[in-house]
C-alpha positions as CSV (number, residue, x, y, z in Angstrom):
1,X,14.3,-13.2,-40.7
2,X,13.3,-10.4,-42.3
3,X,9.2,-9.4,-43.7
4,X,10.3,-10.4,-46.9
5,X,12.7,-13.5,-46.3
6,X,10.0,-16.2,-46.7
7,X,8.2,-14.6,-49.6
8,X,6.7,-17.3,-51.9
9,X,7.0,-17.7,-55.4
10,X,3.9,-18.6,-56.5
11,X,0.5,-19.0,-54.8
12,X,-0.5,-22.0,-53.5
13,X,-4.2,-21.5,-51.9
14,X,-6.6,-18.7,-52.1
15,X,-9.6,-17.8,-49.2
16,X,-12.5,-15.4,-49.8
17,X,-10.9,-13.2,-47.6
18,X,-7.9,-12.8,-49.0
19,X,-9.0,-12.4,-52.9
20,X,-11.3,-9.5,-51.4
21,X,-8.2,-7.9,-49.7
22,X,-6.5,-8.3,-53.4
23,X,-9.4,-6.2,-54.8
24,X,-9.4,-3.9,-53.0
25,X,-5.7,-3.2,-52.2
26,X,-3.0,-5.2,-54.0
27,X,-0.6,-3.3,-51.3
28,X,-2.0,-4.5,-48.3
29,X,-3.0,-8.0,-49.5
30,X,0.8,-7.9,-49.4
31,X,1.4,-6.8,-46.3
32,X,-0.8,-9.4,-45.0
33,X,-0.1,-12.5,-47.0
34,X,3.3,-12.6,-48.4
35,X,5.1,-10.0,-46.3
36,X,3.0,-11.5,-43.2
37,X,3.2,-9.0,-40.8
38,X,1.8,-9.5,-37.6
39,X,-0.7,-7.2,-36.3
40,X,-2.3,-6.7,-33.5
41,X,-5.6,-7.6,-32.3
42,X,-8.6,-5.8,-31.4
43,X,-11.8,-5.8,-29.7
44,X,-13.6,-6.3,-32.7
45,X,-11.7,-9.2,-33.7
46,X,-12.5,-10.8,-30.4
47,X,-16.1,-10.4,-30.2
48,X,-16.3,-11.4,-34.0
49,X,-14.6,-14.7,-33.1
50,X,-16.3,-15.4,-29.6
51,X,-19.4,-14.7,-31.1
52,X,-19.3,-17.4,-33.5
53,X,-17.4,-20.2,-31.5
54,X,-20.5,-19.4,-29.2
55,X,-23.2,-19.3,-32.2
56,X,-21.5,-22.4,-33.5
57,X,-21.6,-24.3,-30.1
58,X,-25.6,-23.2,-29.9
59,X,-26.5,-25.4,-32.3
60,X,-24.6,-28.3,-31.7
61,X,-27.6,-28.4,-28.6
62,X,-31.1,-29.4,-29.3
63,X,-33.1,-27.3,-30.3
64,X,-35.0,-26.9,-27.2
65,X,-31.8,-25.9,-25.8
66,X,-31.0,-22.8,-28.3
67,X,-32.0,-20.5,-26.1
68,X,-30.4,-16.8,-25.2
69,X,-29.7,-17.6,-21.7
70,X,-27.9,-20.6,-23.5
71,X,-26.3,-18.4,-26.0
72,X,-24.7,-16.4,-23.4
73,X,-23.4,-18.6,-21.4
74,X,-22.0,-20.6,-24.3
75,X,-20.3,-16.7,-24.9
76,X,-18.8,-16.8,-21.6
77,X,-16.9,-20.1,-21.9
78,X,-15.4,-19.6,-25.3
79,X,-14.7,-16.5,-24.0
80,X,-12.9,-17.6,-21.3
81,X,-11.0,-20.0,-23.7
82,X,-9.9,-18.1,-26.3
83,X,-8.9,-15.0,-24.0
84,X,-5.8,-16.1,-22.4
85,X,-4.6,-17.8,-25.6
86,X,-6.0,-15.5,-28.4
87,X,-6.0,-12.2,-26.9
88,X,-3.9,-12.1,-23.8
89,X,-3.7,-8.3,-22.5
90,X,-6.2,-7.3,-24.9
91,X,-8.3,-4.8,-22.0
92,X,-6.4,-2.6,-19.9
93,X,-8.7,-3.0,-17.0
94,X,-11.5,-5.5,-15.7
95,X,-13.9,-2.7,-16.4
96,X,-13.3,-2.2,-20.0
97,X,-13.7,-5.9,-20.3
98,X,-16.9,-6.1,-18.7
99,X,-18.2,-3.0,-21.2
100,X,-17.3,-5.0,-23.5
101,X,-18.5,-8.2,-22.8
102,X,-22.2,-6.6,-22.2
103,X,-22.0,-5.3,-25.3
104,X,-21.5,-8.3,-26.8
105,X,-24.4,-10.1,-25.1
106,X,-26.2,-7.5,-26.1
107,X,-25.5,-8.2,-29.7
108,X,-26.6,-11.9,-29.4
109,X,-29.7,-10.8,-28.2
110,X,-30.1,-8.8,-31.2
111,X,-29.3,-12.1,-32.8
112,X,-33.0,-13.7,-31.6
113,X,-34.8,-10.5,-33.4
114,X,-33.8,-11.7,-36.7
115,X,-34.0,-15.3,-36.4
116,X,-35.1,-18.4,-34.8
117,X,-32.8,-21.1,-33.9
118,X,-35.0,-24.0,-32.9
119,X,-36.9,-23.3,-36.3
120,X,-34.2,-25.3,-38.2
121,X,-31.5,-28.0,-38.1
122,X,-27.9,-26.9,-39.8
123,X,-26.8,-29.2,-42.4
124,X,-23.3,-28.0,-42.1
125,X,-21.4,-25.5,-38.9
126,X,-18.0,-24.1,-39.5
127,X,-17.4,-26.6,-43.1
128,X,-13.7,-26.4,-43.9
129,X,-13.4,-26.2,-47.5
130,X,-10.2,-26.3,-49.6
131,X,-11.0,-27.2,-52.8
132,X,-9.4,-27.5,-56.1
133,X,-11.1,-26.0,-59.6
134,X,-9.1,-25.5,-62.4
135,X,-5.6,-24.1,-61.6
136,X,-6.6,-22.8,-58.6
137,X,-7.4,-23.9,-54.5
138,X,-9.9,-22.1,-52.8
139,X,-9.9,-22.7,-48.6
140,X,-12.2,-21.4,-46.6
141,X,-14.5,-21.9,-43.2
142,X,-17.8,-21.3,-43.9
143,X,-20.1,-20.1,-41.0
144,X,-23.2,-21.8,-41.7
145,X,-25.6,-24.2,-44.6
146,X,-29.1,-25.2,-44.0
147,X,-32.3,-26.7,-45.9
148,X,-35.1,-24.3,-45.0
149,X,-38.6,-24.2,-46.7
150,X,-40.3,-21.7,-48.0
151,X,-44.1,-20.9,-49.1
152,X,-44.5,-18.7,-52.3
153,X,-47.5,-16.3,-52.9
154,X,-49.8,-18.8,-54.0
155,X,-48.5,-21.3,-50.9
156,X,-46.6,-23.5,-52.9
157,X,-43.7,-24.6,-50.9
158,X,-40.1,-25.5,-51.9
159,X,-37.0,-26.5,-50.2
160,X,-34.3,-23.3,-50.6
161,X,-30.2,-24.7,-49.7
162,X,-28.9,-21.7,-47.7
163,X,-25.8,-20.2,-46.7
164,X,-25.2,-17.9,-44.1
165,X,-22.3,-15.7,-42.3
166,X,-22.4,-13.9,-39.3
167,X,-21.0,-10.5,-39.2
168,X,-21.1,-9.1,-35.7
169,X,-19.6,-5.2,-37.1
170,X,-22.5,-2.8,-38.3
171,X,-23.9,-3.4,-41.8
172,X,-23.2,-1.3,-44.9
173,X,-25.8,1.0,-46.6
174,X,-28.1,-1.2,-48.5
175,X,-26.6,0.3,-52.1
176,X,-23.1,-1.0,-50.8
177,X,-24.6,-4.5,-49.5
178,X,-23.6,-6.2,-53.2
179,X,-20.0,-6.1,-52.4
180,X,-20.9,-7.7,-49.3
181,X,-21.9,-10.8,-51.0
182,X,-18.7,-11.4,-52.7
183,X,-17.0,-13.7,-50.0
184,X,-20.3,-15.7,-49.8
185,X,-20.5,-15.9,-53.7
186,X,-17.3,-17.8,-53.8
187,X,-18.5,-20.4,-50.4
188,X,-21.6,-21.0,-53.0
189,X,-19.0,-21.7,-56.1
190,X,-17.1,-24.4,-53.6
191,X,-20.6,-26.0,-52.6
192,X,-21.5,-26.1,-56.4
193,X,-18.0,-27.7,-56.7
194,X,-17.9,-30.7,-54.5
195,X,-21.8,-31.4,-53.6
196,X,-23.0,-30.7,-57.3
197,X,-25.8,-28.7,-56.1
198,X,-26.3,-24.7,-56.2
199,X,-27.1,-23.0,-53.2
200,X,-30.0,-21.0,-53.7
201,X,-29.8,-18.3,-51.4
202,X,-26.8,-16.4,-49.7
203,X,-27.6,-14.4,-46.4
204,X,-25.4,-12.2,-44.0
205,X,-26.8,-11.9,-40.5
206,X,-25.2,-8.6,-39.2
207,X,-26.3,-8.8,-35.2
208,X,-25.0,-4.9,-34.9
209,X,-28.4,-3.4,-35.8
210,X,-29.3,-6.5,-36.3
211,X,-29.4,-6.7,-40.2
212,X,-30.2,-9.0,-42.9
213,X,-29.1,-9.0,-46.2
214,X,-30.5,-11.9,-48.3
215,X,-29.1,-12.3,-52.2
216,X,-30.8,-15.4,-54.3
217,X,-28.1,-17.3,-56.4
218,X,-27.9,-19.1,-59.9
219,X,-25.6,-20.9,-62.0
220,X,-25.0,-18.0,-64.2
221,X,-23.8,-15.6,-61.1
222,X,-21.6,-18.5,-60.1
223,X,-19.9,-18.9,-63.7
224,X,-19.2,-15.5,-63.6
225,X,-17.4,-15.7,-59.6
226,X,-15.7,-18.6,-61.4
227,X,-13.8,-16.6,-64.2
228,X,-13.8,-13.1,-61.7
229,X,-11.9,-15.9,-59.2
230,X,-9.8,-17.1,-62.1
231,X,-8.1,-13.5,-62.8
232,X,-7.6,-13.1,-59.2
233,X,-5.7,-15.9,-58.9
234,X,-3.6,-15.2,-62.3
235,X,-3.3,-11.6,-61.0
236,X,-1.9,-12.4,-57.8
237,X,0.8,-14.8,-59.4
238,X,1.7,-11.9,-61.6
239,X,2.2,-9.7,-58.8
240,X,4.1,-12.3,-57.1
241,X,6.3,-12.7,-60.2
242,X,7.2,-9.1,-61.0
243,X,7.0,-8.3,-57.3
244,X,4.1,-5.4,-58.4
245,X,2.0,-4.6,-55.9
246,X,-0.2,-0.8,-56.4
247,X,-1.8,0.9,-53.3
248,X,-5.0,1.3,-54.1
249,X,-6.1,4.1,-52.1
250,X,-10.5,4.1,-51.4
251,X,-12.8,5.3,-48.2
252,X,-11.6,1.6,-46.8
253,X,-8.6,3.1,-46.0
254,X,-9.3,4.2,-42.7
255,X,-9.4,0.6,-41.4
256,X,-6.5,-0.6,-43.1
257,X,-3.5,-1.6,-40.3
258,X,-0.6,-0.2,-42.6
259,X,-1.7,3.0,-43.3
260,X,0.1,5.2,-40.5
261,X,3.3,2.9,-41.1
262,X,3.5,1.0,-44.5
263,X,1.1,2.5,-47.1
264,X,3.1,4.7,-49.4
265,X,0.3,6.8,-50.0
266,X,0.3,8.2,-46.7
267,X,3.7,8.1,-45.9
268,X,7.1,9.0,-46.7
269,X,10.2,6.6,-48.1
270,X,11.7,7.9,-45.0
271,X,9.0,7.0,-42.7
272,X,8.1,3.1,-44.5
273,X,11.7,2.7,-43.7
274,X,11.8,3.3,-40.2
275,X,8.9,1.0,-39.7
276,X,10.4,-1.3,-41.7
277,X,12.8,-1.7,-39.8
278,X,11.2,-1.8,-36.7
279,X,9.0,-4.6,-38.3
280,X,11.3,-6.5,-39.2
281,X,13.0,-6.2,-35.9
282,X,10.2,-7.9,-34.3
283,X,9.3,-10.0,-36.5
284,X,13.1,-11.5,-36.1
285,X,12.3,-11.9,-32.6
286,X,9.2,-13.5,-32.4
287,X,10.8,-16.3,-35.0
288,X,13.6,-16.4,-32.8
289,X,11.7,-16.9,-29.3
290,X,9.0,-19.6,-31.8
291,X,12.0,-21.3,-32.8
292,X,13.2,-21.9,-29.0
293,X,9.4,-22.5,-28.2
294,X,9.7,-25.4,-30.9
295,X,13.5,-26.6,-30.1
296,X,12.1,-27.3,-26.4
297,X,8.8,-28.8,-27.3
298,X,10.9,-31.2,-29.9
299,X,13.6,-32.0,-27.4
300,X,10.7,-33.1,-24.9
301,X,8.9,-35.0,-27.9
302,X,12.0,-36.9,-28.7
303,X,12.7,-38.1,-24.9
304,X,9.4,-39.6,-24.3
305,X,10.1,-41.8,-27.5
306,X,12.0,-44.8,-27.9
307,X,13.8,-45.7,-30.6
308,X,11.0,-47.9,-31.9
309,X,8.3,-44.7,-31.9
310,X,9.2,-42.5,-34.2
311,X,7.5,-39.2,-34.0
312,X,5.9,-37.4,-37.0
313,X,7.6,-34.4,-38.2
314,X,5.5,-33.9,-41.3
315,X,4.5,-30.6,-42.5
316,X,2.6,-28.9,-45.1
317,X,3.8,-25.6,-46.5
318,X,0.9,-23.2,-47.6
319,X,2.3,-19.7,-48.9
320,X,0.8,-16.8,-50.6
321,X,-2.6,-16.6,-48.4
């Protein structure tokens, strides 16, 4: 199986992610939802996804409990889970893993500057959203919602529905913070959607600083993510159909994953096709050693059952995202 074997034809579901990929590179939104290519993962990565399985499991205690010796050790054991699973062979020695892991705790304790945990209960951690409006379905995890009330200059208080997203990388320059919002934008859209209610505040908590950017939301912001969504979606399925898909070349190009092998911008016809092929190369052999994985796991499946317990083979095919 090739990059290109199981390309799709149209596109199915959409995430926040993804549609902010499209923007700002139809090329590498290629490369990393039709052409899925693998790519490998980094210390970033990891701490981003520790960090909130650990900020997640801190406030599923009470909140007496939401404390940063908690935090940490909550750290430690998702840590411990993910790591041999997730990111096997991710440090080259104990001692860059350490750095790295005291950097990280360093990073939730940043997180206590800028907030207080046991100063609220979350209506919502980690809601899996995949929601249908229009022609379109939007899926996506969202970090965090909450009911939080706040005083106005005169001491009138109000009850504010919030959503929030850690970010655990450093925050962009304040004049660049809008196109920060943009994933969060769309998590308010799919709350409007199926609770009928308008968030009124969207905030990213970056703990590298530690950072907050806070952005107050109306109807009319969340009409116009609605059509801006809209010609995504129809874009994409265009690009899919003529198989059209620009580099868009921009200072994010320096943490793109293609760039030194795929991007045709900075590299030759020569060169794309020797990655290519190398790509593709392993690509055919991690389908080939999955499919084995899957062959053995079935063939074990099938003799634990009789003939009277049939097992579910089921699936559910989601392409383009």
């Amino acid at each position: 199986m090739t990059a290109n074997d199981a390309a799709p034809t149209t596109l199915l579901t959409l995430s926040p992610s993804r549609a902010s990929d499209f923007k700002q590179c139809p090329q590498m939104y290629k490369f990393k939802s039709i052409d899925r290519i693998p790519t490998e993962p980094t210390v970033h990565q990891a701490r981003g996804t520790t960090a909130h399985l650990a900020l997640e499991r801190l406030f599923q205690q009470p909140a007496a409990d939401r404390t940063p010796e908690n935090l940490y050790d909550l750290f430690r054991q998702s840590w411990s889970e993910l790591k041999l699973t997730e990111y096997p062979n991710l440090f080259e020695s104990v001692e860059d893993e350490r750095e790295w892991g005291l950097g990280s705790l360093q990073l939730l304790a940043d997180y206590f500057t800028i907030e207080d945990p046991t100063s609220f209960e979350p209506n919502e951690l980690e809601m899996d959203l995949r929601v249908p409006i229009d022609e379109m379905t939007i899926r996506g995890i969202l970090d965090r919602m909450e009911t939080v009330t706040e005083a106005d200059s005169l001491g009138v208080e109000r009850e504010l529905l919030v959503i929030t997203d850690y970010k655990t990388g450093k925050a962009p320059p304040e004049q660049y913070a809008g196109k920060a919002f943009f994933a969060l934008k769309i998590y308010a859209l799919l709350i409007r959607t199926t609770q009928g209610v308008t968030p009124d505040r969207v905030r990213l908590l970056y703990l590298n600083g530690p950072t907050v950017y806070t952005l107050d939301i109306n109807d009319a912001q969340l009409d116009a993510m609605h059509q801006q969504l809209t010609a995504l979606w129809r874009a994409i399925n265009k690009a899919i159909a003529t198989d059209t898909w620009p580099a868009r070349e921009s200072v994010l190009c320096g943490w793109c994953d293609f760039k030194e092998t795929l991007c045709p911008v900075f590299n030759t016809p020569a060169e794309i096709a020797v990655s290519r092929a190398e790509i593709d190369a392993e690509m055919a052999g991690r389908a080939k050693a999955e499919t084995e994985v899957t062959a053995a796991e079935s063939n074990a499946a099938d003799s634990s059952h009789t003939a009277d317990e049939p097992v579910d083979a089921s699936t559910e095919a989601v392409s383009g995202d």
